[in-house]
N, C-alpha and C positions, 0 to 999 in steps of 0.2 A: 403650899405649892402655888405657883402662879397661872396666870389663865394659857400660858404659850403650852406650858408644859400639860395643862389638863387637856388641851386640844390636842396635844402630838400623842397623849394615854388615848384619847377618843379613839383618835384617827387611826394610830394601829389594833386597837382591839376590835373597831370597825371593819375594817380590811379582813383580819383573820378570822371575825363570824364568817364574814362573806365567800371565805377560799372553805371553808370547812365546811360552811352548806354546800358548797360548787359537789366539792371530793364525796362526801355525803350522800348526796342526790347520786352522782356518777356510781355510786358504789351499791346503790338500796336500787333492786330488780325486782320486779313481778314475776312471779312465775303462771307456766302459763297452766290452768287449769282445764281436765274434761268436766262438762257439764254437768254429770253424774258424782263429781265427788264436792260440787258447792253446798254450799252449810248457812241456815239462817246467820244473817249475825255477822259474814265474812266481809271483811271491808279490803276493797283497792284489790279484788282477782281478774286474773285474764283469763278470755275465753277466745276461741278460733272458731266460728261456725259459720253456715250460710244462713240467710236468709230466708225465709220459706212464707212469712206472711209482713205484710207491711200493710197500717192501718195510722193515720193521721186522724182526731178527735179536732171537734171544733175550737176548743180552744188552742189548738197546737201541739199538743200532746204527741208524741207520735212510740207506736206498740209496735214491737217488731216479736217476730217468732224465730227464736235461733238454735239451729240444728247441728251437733257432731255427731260423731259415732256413735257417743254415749248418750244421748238423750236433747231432750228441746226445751227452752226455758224460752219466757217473755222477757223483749229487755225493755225498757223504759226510758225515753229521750225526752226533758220535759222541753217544753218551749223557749228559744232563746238560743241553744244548741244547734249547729250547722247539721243539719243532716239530710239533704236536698239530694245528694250524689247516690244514697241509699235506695236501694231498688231490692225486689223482691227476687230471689236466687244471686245474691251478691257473697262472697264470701270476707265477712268482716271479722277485725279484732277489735274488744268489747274492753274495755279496764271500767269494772263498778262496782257497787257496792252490792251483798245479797242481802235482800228480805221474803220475809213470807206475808202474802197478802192473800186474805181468802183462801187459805190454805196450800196456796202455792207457794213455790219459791220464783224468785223474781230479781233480776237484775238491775237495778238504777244506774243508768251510764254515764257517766264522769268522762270517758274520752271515745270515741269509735272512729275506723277509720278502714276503708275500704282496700281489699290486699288481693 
């Protein structure tokens, strides 16, 4: 083969990752979870709650306490994440990963956003 033709194989098997991740992504949803049914171990869930504590740690860390119907879990926003707009009685959407720390369970938050 010569190099015209290995670039024109590149260039369209490039293109078609790229449409397939697009369709992909458009088609792969979060569902949204109650708080009550997260599970150590759960990765990329959504939550809908309010906000009921907000506590910033010196190094930036910032602990929020988040409340639905079903119950209240800690969510965890480490440093470097925008969460400035987050106030206490805010009703936010959560996408994160769960863990159990110290015997709780516990949100790591990958995206929040005020609603």
């Amino acid at each position: 083969m010569n190099e015209k033709t290995l670039i024109l194989i590149w260039a369209l098997l490039s293109i078609g990752g790229i449409v397939s991740l697009f369709f992909l992504n458009k088609s792969t949803s979060i569902s949204q979870l109650k708080i009550y049914e997260l599970r150590d171990g759960m990765n990329w869930v959504k939550i809908v709650g309010r906000v009921t504590s907000k506590y910033v740690s010196k190094t930036g860390t910032t602990f929020l306490t988040v409340q639905d119907g079903s119950g209240k879990i800690k969510a965890i926003i480490f440093k470097g994440m925008n969460n400035r707009r987050i106030r206490k009685g805010d009703r936010v959407e959560i996408i994160g990963n769960v863990q159990t720390y110290k015997n709780k369970l516990e949100i790591i938050v990958k995206q929040i956003r005020v609603i």
